[in-house]
Each structure stands twice: as C-alpha cells, then as structure tokens.
LUMVEXMI-242209 format. One record per atom (N, C-alpha, C): z, y, x; residue number from 1; atom name. Coordinates in steps of 0.1 Angstrom, whole numbers, plus 5000, padded with zeros to 4 digits. Layout:
# LUMVEXMI-242209
R     z     y     x    k   a
R     Z     Y     X  NUM  CA
...
END
This chain:
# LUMVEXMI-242209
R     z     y     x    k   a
R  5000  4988  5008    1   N
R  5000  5000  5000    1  CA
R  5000  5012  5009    1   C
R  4992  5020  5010    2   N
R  4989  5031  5013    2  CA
R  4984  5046  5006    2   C
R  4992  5058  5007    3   N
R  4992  5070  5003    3  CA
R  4981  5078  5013    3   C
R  4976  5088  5001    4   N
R  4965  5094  5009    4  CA
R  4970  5107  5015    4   C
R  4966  5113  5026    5   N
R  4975  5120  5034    5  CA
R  4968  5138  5028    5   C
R  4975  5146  5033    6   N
R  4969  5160  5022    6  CA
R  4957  5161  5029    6   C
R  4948  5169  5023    7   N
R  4938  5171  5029    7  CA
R  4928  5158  5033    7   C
R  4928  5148  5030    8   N
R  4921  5137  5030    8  CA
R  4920  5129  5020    8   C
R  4901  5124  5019    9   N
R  4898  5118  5008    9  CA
R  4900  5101  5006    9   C
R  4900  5096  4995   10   N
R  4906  5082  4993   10  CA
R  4894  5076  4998   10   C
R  4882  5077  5003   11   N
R  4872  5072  5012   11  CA
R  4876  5073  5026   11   C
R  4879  5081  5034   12   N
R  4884  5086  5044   12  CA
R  4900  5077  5045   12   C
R  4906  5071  5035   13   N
R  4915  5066  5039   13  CA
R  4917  5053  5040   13   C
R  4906  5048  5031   14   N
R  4899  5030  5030   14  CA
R  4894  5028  5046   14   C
R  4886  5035  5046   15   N
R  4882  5037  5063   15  CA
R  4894  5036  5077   15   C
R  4906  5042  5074   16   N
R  4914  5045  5086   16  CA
R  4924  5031  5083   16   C
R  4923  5030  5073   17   N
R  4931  5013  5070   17  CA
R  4926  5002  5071   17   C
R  4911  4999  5069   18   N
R  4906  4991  5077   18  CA
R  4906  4991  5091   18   C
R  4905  4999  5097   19   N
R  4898  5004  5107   19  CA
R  4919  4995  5120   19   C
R  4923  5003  5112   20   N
R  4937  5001  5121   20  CA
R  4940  4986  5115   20   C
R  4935  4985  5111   21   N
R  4940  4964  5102   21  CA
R  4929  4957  5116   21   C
R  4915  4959  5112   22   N
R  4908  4954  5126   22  CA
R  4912  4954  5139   22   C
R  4919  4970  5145   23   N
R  4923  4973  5156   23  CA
R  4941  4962  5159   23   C
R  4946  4963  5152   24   N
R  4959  4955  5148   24  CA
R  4958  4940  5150   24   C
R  4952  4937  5141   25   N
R  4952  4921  5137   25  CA
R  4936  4916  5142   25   C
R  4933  4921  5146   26   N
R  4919  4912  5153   26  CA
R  4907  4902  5140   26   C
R  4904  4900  5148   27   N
R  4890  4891  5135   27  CA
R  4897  4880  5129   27   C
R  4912  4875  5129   28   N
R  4919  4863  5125   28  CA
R  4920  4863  5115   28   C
R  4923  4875  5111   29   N
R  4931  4881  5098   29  CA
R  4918  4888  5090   29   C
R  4920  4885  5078   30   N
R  4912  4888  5065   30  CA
R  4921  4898  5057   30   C
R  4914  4908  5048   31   N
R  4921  4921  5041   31  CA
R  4913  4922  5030   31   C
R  4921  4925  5018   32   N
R  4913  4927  5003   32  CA
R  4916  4937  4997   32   C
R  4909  4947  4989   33   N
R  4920  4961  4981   33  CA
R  4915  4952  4969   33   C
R  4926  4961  4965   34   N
R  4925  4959  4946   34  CA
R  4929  4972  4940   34   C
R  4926  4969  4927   35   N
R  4927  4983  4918   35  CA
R  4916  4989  4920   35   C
R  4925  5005  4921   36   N
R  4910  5015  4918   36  CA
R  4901  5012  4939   36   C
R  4910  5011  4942   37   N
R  4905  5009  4958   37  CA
R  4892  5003  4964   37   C
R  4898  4990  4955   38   N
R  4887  4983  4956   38  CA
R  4875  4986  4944   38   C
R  4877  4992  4933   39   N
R  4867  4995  4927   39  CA
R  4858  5007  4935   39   C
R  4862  5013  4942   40   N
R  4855  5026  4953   40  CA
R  4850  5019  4960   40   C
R  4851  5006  4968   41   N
R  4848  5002  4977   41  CA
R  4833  4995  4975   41   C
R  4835  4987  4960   42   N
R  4826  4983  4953   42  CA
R  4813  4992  4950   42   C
R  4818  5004  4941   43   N
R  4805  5015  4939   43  CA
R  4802  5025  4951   43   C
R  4809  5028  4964   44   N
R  4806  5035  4973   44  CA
R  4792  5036  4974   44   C
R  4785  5021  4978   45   N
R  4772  5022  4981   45  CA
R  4760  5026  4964   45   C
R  4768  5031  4953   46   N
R  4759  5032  4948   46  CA
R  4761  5043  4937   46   C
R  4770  5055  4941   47   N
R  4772  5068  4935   47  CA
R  4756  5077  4938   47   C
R  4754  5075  4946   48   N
R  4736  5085  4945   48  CA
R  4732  5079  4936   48   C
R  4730  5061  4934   49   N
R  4721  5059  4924   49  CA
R  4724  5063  4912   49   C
R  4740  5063  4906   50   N
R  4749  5065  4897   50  CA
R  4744  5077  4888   50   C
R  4741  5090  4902   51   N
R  4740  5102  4897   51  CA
R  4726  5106  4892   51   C
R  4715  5097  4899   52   N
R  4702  5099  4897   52  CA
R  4699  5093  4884   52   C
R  4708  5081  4882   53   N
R  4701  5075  4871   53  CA
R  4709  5084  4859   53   C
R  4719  5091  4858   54   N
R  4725  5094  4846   54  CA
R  4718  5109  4851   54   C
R  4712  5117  4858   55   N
R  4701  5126  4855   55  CA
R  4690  5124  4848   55   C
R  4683  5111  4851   56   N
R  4675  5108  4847   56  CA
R  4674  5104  4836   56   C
R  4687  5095  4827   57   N
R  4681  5094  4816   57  CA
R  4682  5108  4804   57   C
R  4693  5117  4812   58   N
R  4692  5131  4806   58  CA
R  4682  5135  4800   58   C
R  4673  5134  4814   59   N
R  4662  5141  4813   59  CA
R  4651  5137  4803   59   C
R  4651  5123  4803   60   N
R  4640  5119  4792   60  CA
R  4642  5125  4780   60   C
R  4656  5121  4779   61   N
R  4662  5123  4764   61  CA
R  4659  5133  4759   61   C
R  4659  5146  4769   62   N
R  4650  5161  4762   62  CA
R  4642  5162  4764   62   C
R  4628  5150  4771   63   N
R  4619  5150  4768   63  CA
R  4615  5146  4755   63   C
R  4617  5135  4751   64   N
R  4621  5129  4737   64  CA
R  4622  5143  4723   64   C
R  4634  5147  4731   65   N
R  4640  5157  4721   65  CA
R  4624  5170  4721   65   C
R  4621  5174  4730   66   N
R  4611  5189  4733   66  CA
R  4599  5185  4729   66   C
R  4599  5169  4731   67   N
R  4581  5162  4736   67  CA
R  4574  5172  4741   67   C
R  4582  5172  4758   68   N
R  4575  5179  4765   68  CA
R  4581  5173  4780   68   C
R  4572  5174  4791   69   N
R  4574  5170  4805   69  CA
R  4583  5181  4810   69   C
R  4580  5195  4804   70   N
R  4581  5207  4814   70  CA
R  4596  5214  4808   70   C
R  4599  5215  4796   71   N
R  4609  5221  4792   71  CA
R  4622  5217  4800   71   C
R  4626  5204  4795   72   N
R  4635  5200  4799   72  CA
R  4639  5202  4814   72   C
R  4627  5205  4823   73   N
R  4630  5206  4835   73  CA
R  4639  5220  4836   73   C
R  4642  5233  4828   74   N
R  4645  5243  4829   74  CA
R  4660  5239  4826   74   C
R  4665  5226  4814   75   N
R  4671  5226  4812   75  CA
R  4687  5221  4818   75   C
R  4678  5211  4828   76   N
R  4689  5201  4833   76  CA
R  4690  5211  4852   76   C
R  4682  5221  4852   77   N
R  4683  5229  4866   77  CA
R  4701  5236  4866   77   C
R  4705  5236  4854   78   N
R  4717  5238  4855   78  CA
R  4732  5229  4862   78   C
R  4721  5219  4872   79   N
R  4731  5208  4872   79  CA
R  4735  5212  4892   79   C
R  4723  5216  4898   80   N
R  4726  5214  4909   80  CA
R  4742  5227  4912   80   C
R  4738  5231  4899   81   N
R  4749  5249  4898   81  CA
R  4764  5240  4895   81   C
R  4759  5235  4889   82   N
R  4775  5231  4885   82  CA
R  4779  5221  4894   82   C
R  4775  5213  4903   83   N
R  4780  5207  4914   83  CA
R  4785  5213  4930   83   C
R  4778  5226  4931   84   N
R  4780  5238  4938   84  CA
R  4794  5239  4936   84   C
R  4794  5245  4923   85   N
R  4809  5249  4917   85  CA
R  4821  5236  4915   85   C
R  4815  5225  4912   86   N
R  4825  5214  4919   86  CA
R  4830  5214  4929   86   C
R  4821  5215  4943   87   N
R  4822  5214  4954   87  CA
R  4832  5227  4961   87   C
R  4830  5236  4958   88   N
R  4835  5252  4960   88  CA
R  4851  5249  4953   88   C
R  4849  5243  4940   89   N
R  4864  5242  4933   89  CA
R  4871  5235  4941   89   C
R  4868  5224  4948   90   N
R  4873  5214  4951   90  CA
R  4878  5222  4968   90   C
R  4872  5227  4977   91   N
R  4871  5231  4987   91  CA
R  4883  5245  4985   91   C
R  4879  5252  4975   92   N
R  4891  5265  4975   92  CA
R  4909  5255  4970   92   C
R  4910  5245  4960   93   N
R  4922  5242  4962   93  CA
R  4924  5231  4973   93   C
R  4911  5229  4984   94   N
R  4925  5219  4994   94  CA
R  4923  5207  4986   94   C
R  4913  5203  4974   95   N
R  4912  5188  4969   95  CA
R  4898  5180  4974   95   C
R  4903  5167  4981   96   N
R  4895  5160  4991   96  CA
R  4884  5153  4978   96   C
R  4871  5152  4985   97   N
R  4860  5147  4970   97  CA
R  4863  5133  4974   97   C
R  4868  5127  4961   98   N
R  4870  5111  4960   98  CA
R  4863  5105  4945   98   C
R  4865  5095  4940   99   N
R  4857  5090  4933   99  CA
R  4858  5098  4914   99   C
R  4873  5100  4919  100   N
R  4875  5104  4904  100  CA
R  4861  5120  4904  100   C
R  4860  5125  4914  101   N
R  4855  5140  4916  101  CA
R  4841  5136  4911  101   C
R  4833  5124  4916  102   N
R  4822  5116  4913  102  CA
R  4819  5115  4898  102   C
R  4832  5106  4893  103   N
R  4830  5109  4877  103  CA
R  4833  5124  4874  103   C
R  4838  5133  4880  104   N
R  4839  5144  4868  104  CA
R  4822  5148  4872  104   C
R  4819  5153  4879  105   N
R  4801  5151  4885  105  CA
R  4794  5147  4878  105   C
R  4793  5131  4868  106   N
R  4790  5126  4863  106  CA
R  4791  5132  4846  106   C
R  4806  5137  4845  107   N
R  4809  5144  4833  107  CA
R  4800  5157  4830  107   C
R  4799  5163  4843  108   N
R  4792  5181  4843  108  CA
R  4775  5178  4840  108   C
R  4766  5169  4842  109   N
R  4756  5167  4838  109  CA
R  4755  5168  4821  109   C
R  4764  5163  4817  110   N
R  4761  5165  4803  110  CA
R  4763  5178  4797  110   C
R  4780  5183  4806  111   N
R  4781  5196  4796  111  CA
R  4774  5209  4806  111   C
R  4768  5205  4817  112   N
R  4759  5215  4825  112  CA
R  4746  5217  4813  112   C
R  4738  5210  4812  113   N
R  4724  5204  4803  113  CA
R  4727  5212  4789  113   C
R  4742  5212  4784  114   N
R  4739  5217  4772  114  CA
R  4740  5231  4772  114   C
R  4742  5243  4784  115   N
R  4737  5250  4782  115  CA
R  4724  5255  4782  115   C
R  4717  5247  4789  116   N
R  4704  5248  4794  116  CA
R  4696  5247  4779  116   C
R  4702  5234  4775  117   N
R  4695  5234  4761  117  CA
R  4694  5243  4754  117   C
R  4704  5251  4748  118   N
R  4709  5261  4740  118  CA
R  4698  5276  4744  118   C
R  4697  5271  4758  119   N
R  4687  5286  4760  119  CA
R  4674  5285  4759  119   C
R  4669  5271  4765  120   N
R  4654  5265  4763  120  CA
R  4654  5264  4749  120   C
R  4661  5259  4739  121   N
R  4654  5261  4725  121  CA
R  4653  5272  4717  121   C
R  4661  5282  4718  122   N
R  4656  5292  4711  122  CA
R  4644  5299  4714  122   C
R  4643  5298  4732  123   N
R  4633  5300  4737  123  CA
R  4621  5299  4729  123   C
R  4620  5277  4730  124   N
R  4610  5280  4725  124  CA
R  4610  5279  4713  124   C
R  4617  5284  4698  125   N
R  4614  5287  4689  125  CA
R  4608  5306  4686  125   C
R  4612  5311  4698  126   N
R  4609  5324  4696  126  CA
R  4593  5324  4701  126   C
R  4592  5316  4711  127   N
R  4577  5314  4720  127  CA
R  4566  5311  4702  127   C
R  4575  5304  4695  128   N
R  4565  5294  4685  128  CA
R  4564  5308  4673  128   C
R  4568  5315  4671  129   N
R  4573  5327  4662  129  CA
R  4561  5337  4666  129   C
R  4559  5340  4676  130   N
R  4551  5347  4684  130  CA
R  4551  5358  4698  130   C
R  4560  5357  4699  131   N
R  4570  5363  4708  131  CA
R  4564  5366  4722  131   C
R  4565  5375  4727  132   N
R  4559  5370  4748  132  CA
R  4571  5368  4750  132   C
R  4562  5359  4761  133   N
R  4575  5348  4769  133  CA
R  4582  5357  4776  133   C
R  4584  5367  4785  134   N
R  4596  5372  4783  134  CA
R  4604  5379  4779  134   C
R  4598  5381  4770  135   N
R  4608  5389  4756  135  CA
R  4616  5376  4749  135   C
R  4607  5364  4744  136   N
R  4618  5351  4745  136  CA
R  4626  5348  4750  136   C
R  4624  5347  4763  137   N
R  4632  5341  4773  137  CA
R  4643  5352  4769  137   C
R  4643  5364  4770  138   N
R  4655  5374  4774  138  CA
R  4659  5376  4761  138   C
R  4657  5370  4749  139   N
R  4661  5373  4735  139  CA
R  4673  5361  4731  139   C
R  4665  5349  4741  140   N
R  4673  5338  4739  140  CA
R  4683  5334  4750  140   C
R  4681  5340  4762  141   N
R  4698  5343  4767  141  CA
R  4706  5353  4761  141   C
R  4700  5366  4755  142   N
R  4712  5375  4750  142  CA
R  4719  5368  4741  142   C
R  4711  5359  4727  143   N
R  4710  5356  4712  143  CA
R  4723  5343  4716  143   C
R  4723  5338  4731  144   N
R  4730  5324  4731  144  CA
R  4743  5326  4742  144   C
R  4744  5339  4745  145   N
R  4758  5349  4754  145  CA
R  4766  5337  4748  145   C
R  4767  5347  4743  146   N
R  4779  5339  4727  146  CA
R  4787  5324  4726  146   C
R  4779  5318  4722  147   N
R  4777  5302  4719  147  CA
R  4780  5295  4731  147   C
R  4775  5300  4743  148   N
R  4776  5293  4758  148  CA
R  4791  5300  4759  148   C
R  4791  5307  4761  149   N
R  4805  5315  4767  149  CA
R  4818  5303  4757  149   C
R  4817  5303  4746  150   N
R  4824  5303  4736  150  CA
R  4827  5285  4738  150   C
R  4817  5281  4741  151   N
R  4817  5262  4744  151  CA
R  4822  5262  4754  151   C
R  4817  5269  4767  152   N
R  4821  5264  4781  152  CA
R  4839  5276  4782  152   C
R  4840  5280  4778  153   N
R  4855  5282  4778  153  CA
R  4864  5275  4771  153   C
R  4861  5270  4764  154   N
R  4866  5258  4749  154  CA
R  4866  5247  4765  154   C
R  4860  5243  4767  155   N
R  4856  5227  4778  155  CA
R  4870  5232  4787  155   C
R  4868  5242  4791  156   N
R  4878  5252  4805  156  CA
R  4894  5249  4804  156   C
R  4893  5255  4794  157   N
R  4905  5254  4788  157  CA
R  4909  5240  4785  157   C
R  4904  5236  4776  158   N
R  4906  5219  4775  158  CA
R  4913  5211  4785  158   C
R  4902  5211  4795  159   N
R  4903  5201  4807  159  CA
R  4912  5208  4816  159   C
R  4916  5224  4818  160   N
R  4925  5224  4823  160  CA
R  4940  5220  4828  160   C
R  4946  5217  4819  161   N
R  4955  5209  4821  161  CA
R  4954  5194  4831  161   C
R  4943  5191  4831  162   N
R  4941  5180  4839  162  CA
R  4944  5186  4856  162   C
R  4934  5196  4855  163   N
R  4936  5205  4870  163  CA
R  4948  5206  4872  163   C
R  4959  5211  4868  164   N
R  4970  5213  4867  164  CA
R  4980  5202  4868  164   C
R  4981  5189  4867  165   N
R  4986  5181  4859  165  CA
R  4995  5176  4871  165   C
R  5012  5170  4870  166   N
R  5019  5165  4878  166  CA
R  5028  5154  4876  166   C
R  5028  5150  4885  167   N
R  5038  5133  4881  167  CA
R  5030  5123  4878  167   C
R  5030  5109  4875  168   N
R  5027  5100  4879  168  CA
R  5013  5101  4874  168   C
R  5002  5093  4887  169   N
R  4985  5093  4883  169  CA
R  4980  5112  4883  169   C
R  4990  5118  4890  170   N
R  4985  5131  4888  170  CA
R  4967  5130  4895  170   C
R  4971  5127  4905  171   N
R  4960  5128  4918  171  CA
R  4945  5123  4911  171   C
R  4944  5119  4906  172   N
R  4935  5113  4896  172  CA
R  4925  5123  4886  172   C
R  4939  5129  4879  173   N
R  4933  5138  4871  173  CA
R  4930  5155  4875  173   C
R  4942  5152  4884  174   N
R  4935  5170  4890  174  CA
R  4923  5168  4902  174   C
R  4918  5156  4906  175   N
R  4907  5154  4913  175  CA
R  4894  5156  4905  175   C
R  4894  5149  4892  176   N
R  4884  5151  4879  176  CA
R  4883  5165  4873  176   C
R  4895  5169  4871  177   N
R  4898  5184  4866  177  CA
R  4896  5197  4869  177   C
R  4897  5196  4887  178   N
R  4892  5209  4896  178  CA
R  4877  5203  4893  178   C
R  4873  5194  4891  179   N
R  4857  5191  4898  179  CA
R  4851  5194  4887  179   C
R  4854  5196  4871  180   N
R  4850  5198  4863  180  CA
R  4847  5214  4856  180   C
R  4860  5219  4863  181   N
R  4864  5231  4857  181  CA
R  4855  5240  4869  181   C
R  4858  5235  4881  182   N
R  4851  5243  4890  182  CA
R  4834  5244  4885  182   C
R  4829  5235  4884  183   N
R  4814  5230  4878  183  CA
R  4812  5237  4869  183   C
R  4821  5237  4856  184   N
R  4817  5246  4843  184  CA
R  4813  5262  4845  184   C
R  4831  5265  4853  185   N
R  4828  5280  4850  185  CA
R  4817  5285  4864  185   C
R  4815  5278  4872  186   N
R  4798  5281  4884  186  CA
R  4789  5282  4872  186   C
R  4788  5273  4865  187   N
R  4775  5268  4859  187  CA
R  4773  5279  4848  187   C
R  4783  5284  4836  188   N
R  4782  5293  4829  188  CA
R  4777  5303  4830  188   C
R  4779  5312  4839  189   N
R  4776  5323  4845  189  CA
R  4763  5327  4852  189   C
R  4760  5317  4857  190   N
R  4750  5314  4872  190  CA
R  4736  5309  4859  190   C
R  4740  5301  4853  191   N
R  4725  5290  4848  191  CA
R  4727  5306  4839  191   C
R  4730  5312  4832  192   N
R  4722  5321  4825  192  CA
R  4717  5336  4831  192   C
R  4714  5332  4845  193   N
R  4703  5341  4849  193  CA
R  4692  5330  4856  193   C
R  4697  5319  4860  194   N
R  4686  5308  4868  194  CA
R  4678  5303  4857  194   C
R  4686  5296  4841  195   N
R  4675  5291  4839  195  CA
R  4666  5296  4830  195   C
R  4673  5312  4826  196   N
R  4657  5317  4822  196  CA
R  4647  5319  4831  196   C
R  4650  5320  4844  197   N
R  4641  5324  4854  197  CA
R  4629  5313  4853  197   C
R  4636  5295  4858  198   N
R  4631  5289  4859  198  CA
R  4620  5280  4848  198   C
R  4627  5284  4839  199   N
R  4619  5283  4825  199  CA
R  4610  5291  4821  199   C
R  4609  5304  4825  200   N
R  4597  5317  4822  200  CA
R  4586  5310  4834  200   C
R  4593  5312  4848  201   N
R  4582  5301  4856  201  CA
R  4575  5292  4852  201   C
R  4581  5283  4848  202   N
R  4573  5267  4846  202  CA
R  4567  5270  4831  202   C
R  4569  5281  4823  203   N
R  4558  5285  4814  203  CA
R  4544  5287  4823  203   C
R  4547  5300  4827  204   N
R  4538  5305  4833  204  CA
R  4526  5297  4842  204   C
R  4532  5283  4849  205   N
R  4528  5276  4853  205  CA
R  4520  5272  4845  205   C
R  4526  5263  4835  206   N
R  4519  5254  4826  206  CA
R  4507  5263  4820  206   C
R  4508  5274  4814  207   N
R  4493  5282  4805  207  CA
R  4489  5283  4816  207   C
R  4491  5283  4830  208   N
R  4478  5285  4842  208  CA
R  4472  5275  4841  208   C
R  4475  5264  4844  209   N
R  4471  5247  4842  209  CA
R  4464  5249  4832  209   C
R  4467  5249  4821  210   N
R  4458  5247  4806  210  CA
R  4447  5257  4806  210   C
R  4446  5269  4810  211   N
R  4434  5277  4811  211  CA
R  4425  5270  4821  211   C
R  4435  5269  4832  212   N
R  4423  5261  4843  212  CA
R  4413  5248  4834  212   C
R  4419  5242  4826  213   N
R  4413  5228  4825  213  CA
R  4406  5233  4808  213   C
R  4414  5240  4803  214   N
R  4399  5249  4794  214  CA
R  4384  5258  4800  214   C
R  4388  5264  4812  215   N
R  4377  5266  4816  215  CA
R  4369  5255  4820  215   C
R  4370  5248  4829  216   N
R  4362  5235  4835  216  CA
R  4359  5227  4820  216   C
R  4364  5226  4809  217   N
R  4357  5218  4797  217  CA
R  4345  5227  4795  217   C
END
C-alpha cells in the first residue's frame, strides 16, 4: 500500500514502486496492484484511444444531428479549449494529472460540444432565414450569451464541491473536479469568440468549394 506523494501523479507513483520492487527484490519476486491501481495500469496504454474514440463518436452524432461533414466541426473545436483549461486548472492548484483528470476530460467533451452546438444552430437557422453569414454568426453568439453562461455556471457550481471536497476518497474527486471546472469555465469564455470564428471560416470555405464545382459543371 502506497500514498501518492504532493505534487505527484498516481502514474508517476505506479512507476517509482515498481521500479524500487525490481531494484529491491530482483527478477525472483513477482508484484500485482489491485483496485483503482491496477485499473490505471490496465487503461494506461489506451486513454489516447479512449479520448479519440469518445470525440469521434461526438462528432458523427452532430453530423447525424446537422447532416453535415462541416458544421459540426465548429462545434466540437471547443474541446481542445476546454482541455487547455483542464490542464491550466490542474497546474494552478498543484493537482498531478492522473486518471480520475482523464475521466473528467472525458466528461468536458460532452459539456464543451454543447456550447458549440448552441452557437452553430442558431447560426444556421439564421443562415436558413436569410441572413449573411456574419451577421448570423454574430447574432447567434450575442442571441446564445445567455443560455451558455447560464448552463456552464449551473455545471461550475454543481461540480464544485467536488474541487473542494475533503476526507475519505477526496483525492479522486477534486482530481475530476479541478479538471472539470478548470475545462468549463476556459471553455465558456474562450469558445464564444473561437467558435464563431471557426464556423464563419469553414462557411466560407465550403461556398468556395461549391462555386468552384458549379463553375467546372
């Protein structure tokens, strides 16, 4: 049984206990974790995949939702922001990134995305109304201030307490809690100047594309 030391993550500690079990006891002796330990040890090698694949199926899903390749990409650009602000949360309190931080990472894709949504649809219902695209774009960040602010502080608040939290299994939950809370309030702020940008862009892109391939017909 081993405690993780301040400033060091529960990867970084699986490592120095192996490491001194080898150096100690030589190749005679065999070593097993259990619990959450060994469940880290198990998924280590496959938290990139973890995170690609639960981007990925995000992303269809608003493809599905937009029936469109391009929208959705404006939508889910809110994610690398809110991992920023994980990373930054976690680094301003002194909390080492371990697996619980992983899952909260895992948690911020969904509630990163739904601001993205919230802007890309009115977007394009204003685009479908008649609107120039950036008068949409800028009608449907002002029109969705509100709604985003009003959710992503509701989430803040919420999960706070987890950041906060002390006594037994703390370490757990304020590792999920900074990573979540730091992610939200990055992401709130930040995605409502990035992803109208990026979403007026990848308009702009796309009617270039389509004129190109109307001219050549």
């Amino acid at each position: 049984t081993a405690n993780v030391a301040q400033g060091s993550s529960s990867g970084q500690t699986i490592e120095a206990v192996g490491s001194s079990v080898r150096n100690q006891l030589g190749n005679e002796f065999g070593y097993e974790w259990t619990s959450v330990a060994y469940q880290e040890t198990q998924a280590s090698g496959s938290t990139a995949l973890i995170l690609v694949m639960a981007l990925l199926v995000a992303y269809l899903v608003l493809c599905a939702q937009y029936e469109s390749w391009m929208s959705p990409v404006a939508a889910v650009m809110g994610l690398p922001i809110a991992i920023l602000g994980a990373m930054l949360g976690c680094w301003l309190m002194g909390e080492p990134v371990s697996i619980y931080t992983q899952i909260g990472i895992v948690l911020l894709i969904a509630l990163s995305a739904k601001n993205g949504i919230l802007i890309v649809e009115f977007a394009n219902q204003r685009k479908a109304m008649g609107e120039p695209l950036l008068e949409a774009v800028k009608n449907s960040a002002v029109a969705r201030f509100r709604p985003i602010l009003m959710t992503s502080l509701s989430t803040v608040l919420g999960i706070l307490p987890m950041a906060m939290a002390t006594g037994a299994g703390a370490e757990s939950r304020v590792a999920m809690g900074i990573a979540v809370v730091g992610g939200m309030v990055c992401a709130t702020f930040l995605s409502l100047f990035v992803i109208p940008a990026i979403y007026s862009y990848l308009s702009k892109e796309l009617k270039n594309v389509v004129r190109e391939d109307v001219h050549k017909e």
